[in-house]
MDTraj code that builds the backbone (N, CA, C; nanometers):
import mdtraj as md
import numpy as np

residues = "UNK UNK UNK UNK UNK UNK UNK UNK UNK UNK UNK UNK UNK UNK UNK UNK UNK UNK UNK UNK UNK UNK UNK UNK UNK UNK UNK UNK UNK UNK UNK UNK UNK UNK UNK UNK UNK UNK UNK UNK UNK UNK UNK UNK UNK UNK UNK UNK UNK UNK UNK UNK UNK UNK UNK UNK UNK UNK UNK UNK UNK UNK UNK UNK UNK UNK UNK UNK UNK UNK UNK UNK UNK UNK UNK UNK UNK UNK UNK UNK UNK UNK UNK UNK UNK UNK UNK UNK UNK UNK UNK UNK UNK UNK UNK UNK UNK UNK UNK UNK UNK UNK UNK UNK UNK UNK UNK UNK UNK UNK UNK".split()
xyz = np.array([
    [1.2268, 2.1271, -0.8373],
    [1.1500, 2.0549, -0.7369],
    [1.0246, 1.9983, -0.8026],
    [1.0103, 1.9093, -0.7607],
    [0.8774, 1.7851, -0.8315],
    [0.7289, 1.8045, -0.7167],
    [0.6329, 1.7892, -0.7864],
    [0.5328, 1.8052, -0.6859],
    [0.4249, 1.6922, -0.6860],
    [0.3698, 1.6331, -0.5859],
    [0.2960, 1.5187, -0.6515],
    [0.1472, 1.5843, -0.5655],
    [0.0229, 1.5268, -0.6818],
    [-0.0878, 1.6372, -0.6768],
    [-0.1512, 1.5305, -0.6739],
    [-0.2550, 1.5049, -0.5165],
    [-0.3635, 1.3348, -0.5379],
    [-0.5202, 1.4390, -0.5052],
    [-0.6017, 1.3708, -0.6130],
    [-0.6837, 1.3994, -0.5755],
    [-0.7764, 1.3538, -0.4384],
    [-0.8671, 1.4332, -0.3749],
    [-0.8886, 1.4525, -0.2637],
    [-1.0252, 1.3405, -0.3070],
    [-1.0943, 1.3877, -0.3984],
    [-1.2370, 1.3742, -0.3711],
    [-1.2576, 1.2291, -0.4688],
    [-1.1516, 1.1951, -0.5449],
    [-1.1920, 1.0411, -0.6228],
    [-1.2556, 0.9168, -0.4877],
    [-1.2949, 0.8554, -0.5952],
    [-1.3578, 0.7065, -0.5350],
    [-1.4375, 0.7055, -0.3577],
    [-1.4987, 0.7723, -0.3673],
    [-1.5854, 0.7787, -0.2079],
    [-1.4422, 0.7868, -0.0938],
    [-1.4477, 0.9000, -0.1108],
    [-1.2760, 0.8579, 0.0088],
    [-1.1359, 0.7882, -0.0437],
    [-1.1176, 0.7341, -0.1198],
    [-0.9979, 0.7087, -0.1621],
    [-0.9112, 0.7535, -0.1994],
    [-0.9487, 0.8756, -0.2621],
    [-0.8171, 1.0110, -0.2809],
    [-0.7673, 1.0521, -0.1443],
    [-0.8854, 1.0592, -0.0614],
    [-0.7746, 1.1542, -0.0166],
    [-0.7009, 1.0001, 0.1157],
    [-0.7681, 0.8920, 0.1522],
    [-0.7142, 0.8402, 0.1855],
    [-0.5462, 0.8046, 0.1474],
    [-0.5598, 0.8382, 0.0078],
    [-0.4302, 0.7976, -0.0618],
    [-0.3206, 0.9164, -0.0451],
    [-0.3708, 1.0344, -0.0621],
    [-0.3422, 1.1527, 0.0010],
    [-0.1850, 1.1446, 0.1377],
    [-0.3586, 1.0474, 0.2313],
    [-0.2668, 1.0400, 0.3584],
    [-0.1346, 0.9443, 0.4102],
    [-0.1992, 0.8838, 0.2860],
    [-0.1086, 0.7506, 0.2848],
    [0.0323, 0.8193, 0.2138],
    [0.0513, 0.8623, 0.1308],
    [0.1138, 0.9221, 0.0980],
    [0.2471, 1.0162, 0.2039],
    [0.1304, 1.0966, 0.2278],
    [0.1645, 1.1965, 0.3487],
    [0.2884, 1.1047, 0.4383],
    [0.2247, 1.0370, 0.4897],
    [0.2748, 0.9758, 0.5848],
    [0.3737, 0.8656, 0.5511],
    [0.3630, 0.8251, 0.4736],
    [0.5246, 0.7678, 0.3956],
    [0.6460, 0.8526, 0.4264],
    [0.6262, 0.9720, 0.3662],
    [0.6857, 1.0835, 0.3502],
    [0.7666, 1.1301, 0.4051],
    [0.6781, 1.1255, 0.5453],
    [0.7123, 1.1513, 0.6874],
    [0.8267, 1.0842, 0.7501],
    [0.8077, 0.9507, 0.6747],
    [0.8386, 0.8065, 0.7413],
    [1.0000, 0.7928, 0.6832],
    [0.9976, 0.8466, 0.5411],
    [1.1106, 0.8153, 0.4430],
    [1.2247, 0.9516, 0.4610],
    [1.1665, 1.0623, 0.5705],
    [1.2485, 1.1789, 0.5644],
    [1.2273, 1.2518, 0.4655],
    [1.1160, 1.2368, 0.3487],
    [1.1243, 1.3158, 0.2151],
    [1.0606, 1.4585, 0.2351],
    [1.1319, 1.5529, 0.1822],
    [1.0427, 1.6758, 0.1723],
    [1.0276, 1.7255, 0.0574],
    [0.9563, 1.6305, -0.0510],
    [0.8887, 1.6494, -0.1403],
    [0.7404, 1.6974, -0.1187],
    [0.6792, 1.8414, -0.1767],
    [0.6088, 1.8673, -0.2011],
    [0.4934, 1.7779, -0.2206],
    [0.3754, 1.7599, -0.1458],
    [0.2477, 1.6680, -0.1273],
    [0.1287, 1.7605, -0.1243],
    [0.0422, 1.7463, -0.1961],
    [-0.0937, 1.8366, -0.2108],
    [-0.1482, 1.7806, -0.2351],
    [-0.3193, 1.7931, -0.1892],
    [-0.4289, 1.7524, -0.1880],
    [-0.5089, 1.8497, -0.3501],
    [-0.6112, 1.7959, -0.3993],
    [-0.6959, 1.8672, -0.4689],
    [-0.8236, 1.8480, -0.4865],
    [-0.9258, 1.8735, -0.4584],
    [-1.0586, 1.8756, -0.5024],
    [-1.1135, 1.8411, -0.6386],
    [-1.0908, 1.7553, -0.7147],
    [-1.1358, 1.6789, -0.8289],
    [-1.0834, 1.7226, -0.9346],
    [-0.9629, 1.5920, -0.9895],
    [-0.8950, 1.6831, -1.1097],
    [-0.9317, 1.6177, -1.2338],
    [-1.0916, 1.5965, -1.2306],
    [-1.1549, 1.5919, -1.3545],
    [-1.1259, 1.4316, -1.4476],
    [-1.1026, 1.3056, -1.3858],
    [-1.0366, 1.2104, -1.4391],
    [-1.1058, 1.1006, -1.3473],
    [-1.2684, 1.1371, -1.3174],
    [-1.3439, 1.0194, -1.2514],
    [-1.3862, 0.8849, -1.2779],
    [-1.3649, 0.9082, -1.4332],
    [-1.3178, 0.7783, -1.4286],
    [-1.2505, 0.6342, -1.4860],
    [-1.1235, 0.7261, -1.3938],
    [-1.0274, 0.6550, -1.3841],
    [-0.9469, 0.7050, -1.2599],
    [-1.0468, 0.6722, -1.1661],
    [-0.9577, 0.6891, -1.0188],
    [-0.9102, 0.6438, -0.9471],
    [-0.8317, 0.6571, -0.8412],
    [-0.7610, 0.7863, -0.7696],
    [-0.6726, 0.7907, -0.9050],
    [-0.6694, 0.9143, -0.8645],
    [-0.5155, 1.0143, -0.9704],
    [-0.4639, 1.0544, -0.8908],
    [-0.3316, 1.0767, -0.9765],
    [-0.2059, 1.1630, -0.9127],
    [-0.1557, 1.2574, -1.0147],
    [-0.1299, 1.3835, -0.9807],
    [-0.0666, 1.4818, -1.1134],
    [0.0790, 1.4541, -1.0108],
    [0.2127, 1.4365, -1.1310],
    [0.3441, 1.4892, -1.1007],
    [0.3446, 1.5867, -1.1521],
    [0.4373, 1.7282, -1.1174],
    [0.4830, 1.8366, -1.2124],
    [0.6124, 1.8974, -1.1211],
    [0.6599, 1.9499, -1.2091],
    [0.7452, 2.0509, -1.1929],
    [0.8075, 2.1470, -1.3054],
    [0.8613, 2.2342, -1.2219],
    [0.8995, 2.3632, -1.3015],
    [1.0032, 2.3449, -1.4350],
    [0.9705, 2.3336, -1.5554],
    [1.0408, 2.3131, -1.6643],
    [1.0820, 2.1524, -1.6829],
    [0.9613, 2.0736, -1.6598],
    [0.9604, 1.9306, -1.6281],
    [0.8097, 1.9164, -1.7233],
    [0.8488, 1.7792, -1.7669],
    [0.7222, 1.7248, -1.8017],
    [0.6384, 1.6797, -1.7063],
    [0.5023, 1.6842, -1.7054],
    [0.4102, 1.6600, -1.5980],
    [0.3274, 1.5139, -1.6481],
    [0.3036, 1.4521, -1.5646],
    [0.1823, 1.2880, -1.5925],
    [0.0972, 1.3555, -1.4852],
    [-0.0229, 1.2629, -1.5298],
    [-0.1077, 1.2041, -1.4268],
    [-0.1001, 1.1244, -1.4708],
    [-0.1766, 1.0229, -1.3500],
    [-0.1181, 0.8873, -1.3466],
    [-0.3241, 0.8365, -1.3004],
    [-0.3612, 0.7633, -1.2860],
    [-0.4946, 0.7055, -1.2610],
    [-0.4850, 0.5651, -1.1806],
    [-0.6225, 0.5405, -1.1979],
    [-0.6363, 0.3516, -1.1101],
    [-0.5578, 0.3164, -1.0282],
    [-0.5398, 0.4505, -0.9128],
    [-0.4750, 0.4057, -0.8334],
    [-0.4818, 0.4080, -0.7123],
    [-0.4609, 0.2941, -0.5827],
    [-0.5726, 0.2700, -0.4856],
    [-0.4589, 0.3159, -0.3711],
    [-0.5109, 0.2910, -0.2267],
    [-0.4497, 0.3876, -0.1350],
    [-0.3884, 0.2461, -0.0635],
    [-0.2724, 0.1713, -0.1544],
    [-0.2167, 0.0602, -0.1174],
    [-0.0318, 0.1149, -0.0998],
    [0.0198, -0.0067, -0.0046],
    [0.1294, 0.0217, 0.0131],
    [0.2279, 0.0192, -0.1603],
    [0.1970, -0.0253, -0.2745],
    [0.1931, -0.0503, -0.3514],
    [0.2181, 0.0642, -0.4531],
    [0.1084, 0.1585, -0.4846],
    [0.0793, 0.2963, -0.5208],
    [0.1580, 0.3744, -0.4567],
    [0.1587, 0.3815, -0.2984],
    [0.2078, 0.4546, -0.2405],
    [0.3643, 0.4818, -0.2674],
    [0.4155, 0.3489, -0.2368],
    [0.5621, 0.3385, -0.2844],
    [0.6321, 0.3812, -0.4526],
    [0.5004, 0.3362, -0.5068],
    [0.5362, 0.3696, -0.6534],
    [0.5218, 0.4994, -0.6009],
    [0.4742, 0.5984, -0.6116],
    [0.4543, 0.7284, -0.6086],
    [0.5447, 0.8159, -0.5811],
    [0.6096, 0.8082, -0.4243],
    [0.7253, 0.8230, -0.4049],
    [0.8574, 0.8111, -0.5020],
    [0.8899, 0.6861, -0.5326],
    [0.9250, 0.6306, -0.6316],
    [0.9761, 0.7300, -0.7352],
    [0.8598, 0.7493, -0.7866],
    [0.8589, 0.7901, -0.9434],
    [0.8487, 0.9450, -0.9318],
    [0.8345, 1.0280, -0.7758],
    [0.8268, 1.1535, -0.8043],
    [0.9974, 1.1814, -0.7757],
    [1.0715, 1.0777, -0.6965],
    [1.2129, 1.0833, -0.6896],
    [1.2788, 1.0902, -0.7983],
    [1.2274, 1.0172, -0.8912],
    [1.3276, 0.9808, -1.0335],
    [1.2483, 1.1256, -1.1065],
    [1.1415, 1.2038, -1.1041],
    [1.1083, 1.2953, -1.1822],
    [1.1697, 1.4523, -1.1012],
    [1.2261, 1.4565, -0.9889],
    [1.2832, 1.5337, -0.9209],
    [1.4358, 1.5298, -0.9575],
    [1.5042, 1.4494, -1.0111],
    [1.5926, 1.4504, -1.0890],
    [1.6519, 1.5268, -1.1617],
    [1.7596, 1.6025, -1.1917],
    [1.7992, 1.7047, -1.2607],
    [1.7869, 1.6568, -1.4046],
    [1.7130, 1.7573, -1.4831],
    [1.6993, 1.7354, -1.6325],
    [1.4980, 1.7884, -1.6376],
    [1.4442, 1.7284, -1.7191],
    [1.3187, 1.7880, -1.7977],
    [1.2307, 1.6777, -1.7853],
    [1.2555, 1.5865, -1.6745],
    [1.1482, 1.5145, -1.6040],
    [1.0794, 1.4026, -1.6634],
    [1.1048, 1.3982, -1.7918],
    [1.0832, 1.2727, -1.9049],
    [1.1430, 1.1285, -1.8169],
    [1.0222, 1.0907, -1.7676],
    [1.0063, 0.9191, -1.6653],
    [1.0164, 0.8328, -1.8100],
    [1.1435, 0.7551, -1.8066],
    [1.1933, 0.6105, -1.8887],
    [1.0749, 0.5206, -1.8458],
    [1.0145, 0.4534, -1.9238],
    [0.8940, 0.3635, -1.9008],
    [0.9906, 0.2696, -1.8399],
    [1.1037, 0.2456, -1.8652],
    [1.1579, 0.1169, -1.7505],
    [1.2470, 0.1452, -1.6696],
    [1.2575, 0.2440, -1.6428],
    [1.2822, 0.3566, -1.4814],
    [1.1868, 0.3339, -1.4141],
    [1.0720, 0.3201, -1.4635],
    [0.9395, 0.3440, -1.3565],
    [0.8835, 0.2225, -1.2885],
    [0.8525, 0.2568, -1.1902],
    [0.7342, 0.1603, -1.0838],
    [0.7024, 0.0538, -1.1736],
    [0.6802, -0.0372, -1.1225],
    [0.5836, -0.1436, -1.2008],
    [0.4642, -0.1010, -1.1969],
    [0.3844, -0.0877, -1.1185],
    [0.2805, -0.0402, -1.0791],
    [0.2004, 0.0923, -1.1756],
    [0.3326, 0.1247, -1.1903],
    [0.2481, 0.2976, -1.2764],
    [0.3074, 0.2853, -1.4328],
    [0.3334, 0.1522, -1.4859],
    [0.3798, 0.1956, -1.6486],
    [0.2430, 0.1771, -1.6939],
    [0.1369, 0.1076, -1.6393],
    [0.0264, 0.1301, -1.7201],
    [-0.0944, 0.2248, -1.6569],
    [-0.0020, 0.3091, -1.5931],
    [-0.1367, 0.4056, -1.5028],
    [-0.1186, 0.5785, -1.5346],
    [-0.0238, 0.5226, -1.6498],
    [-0.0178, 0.6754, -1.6763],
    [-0.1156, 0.7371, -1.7592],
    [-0.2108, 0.8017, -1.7583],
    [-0.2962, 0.8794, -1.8051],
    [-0.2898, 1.0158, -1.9215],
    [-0.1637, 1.0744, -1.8959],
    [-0.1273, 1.1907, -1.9629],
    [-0.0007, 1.1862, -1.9336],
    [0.1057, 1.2603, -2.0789],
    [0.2345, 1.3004, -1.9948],
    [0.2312, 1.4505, -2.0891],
    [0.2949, 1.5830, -2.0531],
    [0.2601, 1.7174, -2.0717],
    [0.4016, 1.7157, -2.0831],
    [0.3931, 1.8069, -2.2314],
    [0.5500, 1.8802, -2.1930],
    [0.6062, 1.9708, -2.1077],
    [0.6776, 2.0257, -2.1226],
    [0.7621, 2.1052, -2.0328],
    [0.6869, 2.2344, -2.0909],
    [0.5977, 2.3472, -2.0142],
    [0.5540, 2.4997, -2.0755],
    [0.7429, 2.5514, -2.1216],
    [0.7656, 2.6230, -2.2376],
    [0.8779, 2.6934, -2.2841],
    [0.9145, 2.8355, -2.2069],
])
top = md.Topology()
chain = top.add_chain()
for i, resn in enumerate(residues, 1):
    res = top.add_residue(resn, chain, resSeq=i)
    for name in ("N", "CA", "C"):
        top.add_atom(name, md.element.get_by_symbol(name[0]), res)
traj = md.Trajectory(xyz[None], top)
């Protein structure tokens, strides 16, 4: 299972706006992918962020990213293709348009 992690407290309100935006996609798309809020994950600036992770998966954050239908969809998106069976490694042309240049970090898989 894939988890997507937005920060709460970036850009005067925009995390967590993005948060909700999120949220409520979610809602909208039937997904019950894992959605969490966080209190500043240290990447101000270059905000809003998003951490993906999962269990024996490579993890991104992702940055510069605004609480648009745009982001939102990418997000979704790209936590679908990282929920995927295998070790979570996102193909740069698998991915969103939107997020091949918003990736910030990608983490291996902990052993």
């Amino acid at each position: 299972m894939s988890t997507i992690t937005i920060c709460t407290t970036c850009a005067d309100g925009q995390g967590q706006a993005l948060l909700e935006a999120v949220e409520n996609e979610a809602l909208a798309r039937d997904c019950t992918l894992p959605i969490r809020g966080q209190a500043c994950m240290a990447a101000c600036k270059q905000s809003c962020t998003a951490a993906l992770q999962g269990a024996g998966k490579h993890s991104y954050v992702f940055g510069q990213l605004t609480p648009d239908d745009a982001c939102v969809d990418a997000l979704l998106d790209v936590a679908a293709q990282h929920a995927e069976p295998g070790d979570g490694l996102l193909a740069w042309a698998r991915r969103p348009e939107r997020l091949k240049s918003a990736v910030l970090a990608r983490l291996p898989p902990l052993a």
